[in-house]
Backbone as CSV, one residue per row, in Angstrom:
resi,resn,N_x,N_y,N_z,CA_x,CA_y,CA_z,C_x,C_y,C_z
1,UNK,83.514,85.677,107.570,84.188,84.920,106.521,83.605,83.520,106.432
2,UNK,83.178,83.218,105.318,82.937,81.425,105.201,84.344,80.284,105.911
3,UNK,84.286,79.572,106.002,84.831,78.472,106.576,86.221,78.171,106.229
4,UNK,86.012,77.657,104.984,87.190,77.717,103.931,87.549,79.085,102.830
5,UNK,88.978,78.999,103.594,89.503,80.111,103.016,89.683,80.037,101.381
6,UNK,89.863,81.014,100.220,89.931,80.350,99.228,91.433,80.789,98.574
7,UNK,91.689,80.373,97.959,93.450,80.348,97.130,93.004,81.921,97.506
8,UNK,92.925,83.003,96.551,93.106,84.860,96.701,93.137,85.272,98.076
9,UNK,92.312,84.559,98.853,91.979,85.369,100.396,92.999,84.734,101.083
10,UNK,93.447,83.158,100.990,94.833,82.524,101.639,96.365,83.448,101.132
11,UNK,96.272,83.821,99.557,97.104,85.138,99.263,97.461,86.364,100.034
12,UNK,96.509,87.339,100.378,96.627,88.437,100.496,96.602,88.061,101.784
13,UNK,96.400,87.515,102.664,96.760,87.367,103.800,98.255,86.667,104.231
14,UNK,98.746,86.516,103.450,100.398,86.313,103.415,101.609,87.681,103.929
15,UNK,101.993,86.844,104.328,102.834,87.796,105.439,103.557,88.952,104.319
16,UNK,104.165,88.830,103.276,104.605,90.107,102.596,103.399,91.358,102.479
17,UNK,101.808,91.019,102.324,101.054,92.205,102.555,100.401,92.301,103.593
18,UNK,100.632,91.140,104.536,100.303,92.078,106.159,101.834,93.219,106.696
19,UNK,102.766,92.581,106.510,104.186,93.288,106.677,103.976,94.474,106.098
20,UNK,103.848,94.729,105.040,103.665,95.942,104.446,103.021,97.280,104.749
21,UNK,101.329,96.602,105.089,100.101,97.479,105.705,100.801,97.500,106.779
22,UNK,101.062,96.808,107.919,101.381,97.372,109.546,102.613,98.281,109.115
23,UNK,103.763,98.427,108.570,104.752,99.373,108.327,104.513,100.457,107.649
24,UNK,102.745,100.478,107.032,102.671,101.759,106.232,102.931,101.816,104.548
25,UNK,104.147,101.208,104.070,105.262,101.124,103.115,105.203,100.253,102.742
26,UNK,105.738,100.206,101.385,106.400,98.757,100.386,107.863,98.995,101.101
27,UNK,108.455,98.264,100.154,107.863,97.512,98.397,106.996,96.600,98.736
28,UNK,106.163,96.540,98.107,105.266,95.351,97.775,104.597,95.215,96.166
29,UNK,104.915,93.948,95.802,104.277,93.640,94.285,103.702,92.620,93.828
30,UNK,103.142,92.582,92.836,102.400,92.058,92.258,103.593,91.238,90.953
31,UNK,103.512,89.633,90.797,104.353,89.464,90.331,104.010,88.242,89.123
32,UNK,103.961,88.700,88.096,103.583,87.509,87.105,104.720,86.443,87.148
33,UNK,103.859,85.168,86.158,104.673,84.031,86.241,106.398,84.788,85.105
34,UNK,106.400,85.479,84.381,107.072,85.892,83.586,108.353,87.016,84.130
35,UNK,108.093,87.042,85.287,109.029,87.953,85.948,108.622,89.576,86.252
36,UNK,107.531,89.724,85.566,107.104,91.419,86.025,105.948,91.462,86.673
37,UNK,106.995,92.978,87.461,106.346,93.317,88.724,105.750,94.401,89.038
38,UNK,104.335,94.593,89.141,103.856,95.563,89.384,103.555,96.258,90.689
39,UNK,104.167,97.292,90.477,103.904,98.108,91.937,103.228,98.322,92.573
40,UNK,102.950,98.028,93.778,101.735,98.659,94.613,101.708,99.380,95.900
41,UNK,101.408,100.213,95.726,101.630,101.796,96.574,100.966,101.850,97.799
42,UNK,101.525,100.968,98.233,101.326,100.745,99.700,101.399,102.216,100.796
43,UNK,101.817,103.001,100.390,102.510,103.799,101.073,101.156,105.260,100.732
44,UNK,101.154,105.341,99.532,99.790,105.969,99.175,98.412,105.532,99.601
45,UNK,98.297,103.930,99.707,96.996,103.731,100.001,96.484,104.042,101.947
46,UNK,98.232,103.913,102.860,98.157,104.485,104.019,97.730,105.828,104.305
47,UNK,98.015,106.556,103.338,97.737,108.442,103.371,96.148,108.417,103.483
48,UNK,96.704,109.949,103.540,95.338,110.355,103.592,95.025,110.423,102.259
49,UNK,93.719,110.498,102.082,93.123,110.566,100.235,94.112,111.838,99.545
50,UNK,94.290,111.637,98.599,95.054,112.716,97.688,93.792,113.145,96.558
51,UNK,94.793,113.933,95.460,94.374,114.877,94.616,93.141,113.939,93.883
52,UNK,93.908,112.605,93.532,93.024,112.000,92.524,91.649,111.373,93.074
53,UNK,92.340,110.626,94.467,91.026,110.425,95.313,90.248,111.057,95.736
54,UNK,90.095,112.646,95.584,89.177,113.601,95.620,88.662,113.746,95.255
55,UNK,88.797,112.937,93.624,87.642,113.377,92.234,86.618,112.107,92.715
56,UNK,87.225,111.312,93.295,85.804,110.039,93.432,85.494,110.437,94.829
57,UNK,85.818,110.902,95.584,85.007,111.019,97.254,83.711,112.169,96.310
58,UNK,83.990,113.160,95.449,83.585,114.016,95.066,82.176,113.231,94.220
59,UNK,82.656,112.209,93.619,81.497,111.556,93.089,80.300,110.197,93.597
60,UNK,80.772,110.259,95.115,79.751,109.303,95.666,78.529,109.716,96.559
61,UNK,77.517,108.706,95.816,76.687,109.556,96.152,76.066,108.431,97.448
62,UNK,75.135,108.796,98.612,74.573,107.851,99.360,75.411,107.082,100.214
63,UNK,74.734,105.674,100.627,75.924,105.150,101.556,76.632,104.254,100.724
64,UNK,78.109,104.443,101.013,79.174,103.530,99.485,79.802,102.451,100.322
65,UNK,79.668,101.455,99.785,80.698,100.710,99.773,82.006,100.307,99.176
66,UNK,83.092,100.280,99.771,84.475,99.846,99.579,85.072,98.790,99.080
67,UNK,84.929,98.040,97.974,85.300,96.896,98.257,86.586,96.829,97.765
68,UNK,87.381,95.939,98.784,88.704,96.026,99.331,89.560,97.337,99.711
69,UNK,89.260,97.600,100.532,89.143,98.760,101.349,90.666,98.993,101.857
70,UNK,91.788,97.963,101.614,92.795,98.056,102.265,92.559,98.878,103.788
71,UNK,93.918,99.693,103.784,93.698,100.589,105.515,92.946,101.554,105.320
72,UNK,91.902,102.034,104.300,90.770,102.314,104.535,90.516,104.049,104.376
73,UNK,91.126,104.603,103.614,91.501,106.248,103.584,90.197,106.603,103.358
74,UNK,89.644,105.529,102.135,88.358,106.242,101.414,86.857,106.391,102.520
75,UNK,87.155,105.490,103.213,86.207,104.997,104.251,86.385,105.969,105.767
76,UNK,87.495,106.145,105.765,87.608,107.451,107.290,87.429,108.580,106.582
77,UNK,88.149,108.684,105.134,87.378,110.170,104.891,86.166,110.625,104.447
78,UNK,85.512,109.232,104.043,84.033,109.701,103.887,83.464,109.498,105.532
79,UNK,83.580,108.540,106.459,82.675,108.762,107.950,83.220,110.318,108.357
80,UNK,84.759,110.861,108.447,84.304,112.174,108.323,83.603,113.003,108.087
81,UNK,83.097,113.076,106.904,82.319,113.935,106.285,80.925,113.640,106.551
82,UNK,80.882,112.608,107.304,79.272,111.834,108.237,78.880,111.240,106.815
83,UNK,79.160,110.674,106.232,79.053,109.699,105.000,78.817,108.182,105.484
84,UNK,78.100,107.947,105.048,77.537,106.096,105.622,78.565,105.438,104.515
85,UNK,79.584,104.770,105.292,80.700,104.008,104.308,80.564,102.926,105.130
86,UNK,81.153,101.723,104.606,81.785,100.383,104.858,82.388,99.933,103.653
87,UNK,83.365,99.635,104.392,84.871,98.590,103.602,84.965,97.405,103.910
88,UNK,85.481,96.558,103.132,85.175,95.039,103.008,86.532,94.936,102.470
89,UNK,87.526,93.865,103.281,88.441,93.567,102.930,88.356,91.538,103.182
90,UNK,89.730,91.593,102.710,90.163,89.847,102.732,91.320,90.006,104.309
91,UNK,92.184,91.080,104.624,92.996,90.757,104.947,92.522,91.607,106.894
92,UNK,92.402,90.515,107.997,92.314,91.840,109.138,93.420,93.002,109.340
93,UNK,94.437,92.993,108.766,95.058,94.159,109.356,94.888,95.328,108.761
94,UNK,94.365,95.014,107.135,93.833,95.927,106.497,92.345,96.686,107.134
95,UNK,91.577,95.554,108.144,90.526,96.027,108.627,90.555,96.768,109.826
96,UNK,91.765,95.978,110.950,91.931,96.768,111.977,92.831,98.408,111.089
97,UNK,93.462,98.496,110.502,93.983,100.147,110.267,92.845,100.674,109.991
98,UNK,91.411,100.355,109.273,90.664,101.058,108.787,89.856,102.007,110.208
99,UNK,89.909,100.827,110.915,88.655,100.753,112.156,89.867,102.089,112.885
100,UNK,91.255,102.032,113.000,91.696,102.941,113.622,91.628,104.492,112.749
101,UNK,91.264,104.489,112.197,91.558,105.372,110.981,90.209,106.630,111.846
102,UNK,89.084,105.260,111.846,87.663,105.856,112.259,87.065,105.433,110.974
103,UNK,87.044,104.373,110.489,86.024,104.104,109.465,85.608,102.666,109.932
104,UNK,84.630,102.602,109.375,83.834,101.061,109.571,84.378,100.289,108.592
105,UNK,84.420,98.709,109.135,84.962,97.543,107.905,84.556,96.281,108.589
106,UNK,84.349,95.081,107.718,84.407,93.937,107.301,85.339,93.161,106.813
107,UNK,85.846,92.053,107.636,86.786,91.212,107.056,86.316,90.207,106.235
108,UNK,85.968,90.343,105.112,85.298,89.617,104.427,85.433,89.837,102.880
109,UNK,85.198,88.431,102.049,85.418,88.548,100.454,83.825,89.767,100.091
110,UNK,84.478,89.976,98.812,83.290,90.520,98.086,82.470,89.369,97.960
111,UNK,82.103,88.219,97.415,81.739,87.369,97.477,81.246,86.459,98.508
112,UNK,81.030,87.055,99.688,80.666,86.638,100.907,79.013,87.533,101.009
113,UNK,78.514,87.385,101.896,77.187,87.881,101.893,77.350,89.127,102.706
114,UNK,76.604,90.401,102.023,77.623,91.293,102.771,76.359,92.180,103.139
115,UNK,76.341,93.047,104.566,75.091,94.194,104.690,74.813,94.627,103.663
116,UNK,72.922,94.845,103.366,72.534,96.131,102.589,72.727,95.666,101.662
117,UNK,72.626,94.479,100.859,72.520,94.471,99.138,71.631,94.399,98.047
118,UNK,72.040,95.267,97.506,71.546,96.010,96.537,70.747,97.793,97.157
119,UNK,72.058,98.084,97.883,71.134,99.387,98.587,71.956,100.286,98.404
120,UNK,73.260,99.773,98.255,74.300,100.905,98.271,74.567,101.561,97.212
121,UNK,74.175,102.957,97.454,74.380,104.163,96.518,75.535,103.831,95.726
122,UNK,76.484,103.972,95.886,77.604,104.219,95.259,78.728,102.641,95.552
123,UNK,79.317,102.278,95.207,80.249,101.039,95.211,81.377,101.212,94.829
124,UNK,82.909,101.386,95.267,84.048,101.290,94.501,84.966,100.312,94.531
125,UNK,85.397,100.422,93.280,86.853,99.450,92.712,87.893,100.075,92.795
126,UNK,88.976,100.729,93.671,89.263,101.663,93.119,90.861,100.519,93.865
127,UNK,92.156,101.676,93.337,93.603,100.855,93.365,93.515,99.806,92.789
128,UNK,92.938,99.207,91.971,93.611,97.982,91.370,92.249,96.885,91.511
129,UNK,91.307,97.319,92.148,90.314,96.148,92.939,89.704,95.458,91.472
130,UNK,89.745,96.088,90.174,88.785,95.308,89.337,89.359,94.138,89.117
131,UNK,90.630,93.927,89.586,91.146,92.234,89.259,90.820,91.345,90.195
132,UNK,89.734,92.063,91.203,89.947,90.569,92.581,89.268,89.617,91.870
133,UNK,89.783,88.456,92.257,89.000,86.865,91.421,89.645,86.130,90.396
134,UNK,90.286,87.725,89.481,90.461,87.469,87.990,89.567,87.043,87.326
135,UNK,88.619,87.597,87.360,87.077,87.651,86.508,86.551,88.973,86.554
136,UNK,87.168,90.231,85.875,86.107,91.097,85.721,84.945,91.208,85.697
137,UNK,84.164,90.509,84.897,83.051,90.670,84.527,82.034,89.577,85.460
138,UNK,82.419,88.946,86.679,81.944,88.303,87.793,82.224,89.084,88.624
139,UNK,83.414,89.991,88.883,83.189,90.855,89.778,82.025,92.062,89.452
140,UNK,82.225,92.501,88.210,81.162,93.596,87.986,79.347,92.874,88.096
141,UNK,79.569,91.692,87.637,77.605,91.052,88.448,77.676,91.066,89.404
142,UNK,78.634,90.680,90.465,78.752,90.815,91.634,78.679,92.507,92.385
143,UNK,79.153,93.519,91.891,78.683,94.804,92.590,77.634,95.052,92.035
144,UNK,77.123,94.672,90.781,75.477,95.266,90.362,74.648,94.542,91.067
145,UNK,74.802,93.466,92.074,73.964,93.025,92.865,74.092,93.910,94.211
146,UNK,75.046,94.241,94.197,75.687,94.887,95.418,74.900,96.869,95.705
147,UNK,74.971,97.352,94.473,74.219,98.188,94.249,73.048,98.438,93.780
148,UNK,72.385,100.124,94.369,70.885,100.511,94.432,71.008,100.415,92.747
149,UNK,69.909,100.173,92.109,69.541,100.378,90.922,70.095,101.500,90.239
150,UNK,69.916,102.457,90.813,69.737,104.129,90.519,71.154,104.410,91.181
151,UNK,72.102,103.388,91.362,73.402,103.848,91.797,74.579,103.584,90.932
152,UNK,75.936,103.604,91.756,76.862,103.925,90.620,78.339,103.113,91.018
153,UNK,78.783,102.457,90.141,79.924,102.074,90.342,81.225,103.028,89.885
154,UNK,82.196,103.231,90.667,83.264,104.098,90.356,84.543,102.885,90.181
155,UNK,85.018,102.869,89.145,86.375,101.813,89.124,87.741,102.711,88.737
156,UNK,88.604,102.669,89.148,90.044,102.993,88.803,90.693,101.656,87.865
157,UNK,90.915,102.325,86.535,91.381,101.208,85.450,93.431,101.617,85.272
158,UNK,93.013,101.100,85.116,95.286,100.671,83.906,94.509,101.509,82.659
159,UNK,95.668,101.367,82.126,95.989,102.215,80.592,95.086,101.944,79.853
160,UNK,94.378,102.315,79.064,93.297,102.098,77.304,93.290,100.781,76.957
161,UNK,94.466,100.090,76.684,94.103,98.768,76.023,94.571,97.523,76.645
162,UNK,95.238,97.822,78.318,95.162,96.963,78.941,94.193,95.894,79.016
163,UNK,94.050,94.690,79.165,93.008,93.469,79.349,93.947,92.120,79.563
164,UNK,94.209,91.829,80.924,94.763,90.853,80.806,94.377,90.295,82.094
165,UNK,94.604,88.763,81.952,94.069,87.550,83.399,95.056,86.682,83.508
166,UNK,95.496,86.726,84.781,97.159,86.443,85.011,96.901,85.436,86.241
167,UNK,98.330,84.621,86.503,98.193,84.176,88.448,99.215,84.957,88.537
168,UNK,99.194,85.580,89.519,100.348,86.430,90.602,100.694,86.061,91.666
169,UNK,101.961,86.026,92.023,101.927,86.267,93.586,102.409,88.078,94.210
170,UNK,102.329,87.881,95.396,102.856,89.044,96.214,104.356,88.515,96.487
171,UNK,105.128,89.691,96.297,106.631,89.872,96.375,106.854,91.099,96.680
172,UNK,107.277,91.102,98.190,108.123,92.083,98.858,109.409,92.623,98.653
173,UNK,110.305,92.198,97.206,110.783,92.313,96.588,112.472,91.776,97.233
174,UNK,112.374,91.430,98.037,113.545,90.951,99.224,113.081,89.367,99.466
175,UNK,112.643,88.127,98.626,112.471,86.830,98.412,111.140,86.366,98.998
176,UNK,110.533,87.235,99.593,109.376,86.213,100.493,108.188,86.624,99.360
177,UNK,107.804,85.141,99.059,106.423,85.394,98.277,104.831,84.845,99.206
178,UNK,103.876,85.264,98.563,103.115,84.753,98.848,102.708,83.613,97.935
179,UNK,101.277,83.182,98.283,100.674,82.109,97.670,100.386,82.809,96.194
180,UNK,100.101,81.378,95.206,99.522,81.837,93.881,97.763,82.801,93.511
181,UNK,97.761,83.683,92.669,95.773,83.584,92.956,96.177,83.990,91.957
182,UNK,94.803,84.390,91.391,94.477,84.725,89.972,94.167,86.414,90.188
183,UNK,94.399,87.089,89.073,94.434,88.608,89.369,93.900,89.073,87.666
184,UNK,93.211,90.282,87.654,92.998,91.258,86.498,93.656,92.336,86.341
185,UNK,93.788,93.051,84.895,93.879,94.409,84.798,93.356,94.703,83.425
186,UNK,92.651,95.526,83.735,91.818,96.592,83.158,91.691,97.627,82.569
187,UNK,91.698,98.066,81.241,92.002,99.512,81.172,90.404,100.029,80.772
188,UNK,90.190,101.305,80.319,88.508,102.092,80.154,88.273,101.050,78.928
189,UNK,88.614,100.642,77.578,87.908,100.396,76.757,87.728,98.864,76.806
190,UNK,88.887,97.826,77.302,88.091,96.630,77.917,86.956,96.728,79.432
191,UNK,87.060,97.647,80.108,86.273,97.798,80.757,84.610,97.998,80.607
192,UNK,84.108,98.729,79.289,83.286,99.028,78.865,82.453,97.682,78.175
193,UNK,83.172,96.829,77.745,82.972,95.663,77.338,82.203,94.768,78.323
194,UNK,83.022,94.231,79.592,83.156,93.297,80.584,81.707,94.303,81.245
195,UNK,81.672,95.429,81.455,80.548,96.192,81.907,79.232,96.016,81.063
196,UNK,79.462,96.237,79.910,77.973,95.707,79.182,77.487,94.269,79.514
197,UNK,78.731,93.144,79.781,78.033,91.973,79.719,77.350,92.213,81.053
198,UNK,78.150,92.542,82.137,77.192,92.481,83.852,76.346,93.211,83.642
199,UNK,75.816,94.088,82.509,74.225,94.477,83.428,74.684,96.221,82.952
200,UNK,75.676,96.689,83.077,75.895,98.207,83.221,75.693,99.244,81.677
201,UNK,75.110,99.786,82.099,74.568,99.880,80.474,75.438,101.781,80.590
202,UNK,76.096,102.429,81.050,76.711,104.042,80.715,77.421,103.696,81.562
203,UNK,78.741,104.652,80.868,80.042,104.754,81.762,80.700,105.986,80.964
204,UNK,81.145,106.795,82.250,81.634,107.950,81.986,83.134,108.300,82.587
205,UNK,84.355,108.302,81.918,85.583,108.137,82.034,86.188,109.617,82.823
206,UNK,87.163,109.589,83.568,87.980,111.371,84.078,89.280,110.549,84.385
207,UNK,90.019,111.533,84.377,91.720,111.546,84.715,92.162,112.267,86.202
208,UNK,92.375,112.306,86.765,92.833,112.676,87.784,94.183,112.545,87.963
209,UNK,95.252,113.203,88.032,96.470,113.202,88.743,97.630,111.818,87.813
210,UNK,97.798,111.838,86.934,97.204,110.448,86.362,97.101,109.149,86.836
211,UNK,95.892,109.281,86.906,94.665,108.367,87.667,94.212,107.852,86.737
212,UNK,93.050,106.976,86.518,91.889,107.007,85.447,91.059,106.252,86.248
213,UNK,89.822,106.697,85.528,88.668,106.230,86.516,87.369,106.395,85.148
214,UNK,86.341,105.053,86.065,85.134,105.094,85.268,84.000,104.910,86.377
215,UNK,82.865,105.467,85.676,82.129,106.036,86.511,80.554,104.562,86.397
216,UNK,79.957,104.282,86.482,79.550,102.591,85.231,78.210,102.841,85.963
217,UNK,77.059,103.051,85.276,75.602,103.282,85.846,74.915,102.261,84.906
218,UNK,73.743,101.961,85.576,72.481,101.113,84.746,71.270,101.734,84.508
């Protein structure tokens, strides 16, 4: 990790989403200045990969990286399968569950200097990750640096015409908040947009479980 922590990484390291990851479980949310709260499935991202996360283990190709890897499902079930993974998180407890899981991780921003860049086959966004920063389209230059040429970004989006850049905090829904940061959400057809400007020139959309996911090549 660099030196100074920054407002998002001083966030998610706030005790409502370390509390959460060590118990497994929410509630835990995501909470605009306006009063709504979006859910986050804390409790799913502990499991083992499910139906929908099958369609993207199914689509990575080479060694992938995770970025924000939470406790790390995608990352023990690909070193299972003898898959060269690493996960990159902000928060350690998200890194120590991964490491127990049996997957490899990094406590570290996307934005930090990270192994292997521009080598990794495959790269995902997946649960919610295209908002870290609240700059889509700095996060997406940021994994096209991150990935092989000839490789592939997989993102999990929100609904069709979602596009919005918010500050949030984390709310455990029982008064304890965290700090302020800035957050995204995304749906496939602002996505396609924010993807042309970084560099990504095809993207190919699937549903899973309802899931949604894009697939974003150069």
């Amino acid at each position: 990790m660099t030196a100074q922590l920054s407002e998002p990484v001083r966030a998610w390291r706030a005790d409502p989403y370390a509390d959460a990851l060590r118990a497994g479980r929410g509630p835990l949310y995501l909470r605009r200045p306006d009063g709504w709260l979006l859910p986050l499935d804390v409790a799913r991202w502990c499991a083992e990969p499910d139906e929908a996360d099958a369609t993207v283990l199914a689509r990575c190709r080479g060694p992938v990286l995770d970025i924000g890897c939470g406790p790390g499902r995608m990352v023990a079930a690909l070193a299972r399968l003898g898959r060269p993974a690493l996960g990159v998180d902000v928060m350690p407890a998200a890194v120590e569950r991964t490491v127990r899981a049996g997957g490899s991780a990094l406590c570290r921003s996307v934005f930090d200097p990270l192994p292997s860049e521009g080598r990794w086959g495959t790269v995902l966004l997946i649960d919610g990750n295209i908002g870290i920063g609240g700059d889509p389209v700095a996060l997406l230059r940021r994994a096209a640096r991150l990935t092989d040429p000839r490789g592939s970004l997989l993102v999990e989006v929100a609904a069709p015409d979602v596009d919005e850049r918010v500050e949030v905090h984390l709310d455990d829904g029982d008064g304890a908040w965290g700090a302020p940061f800035p957050w995204a959400r995304v749906g496939a057809r602002a996505l396609g947009v924010h993807a042309a400007a970084a560099g990504w020139s095809r993207a190919v959309a699937w549903e899973a479980a309802d899931r949604r996911f894009v697939r974003l090549t150069r």
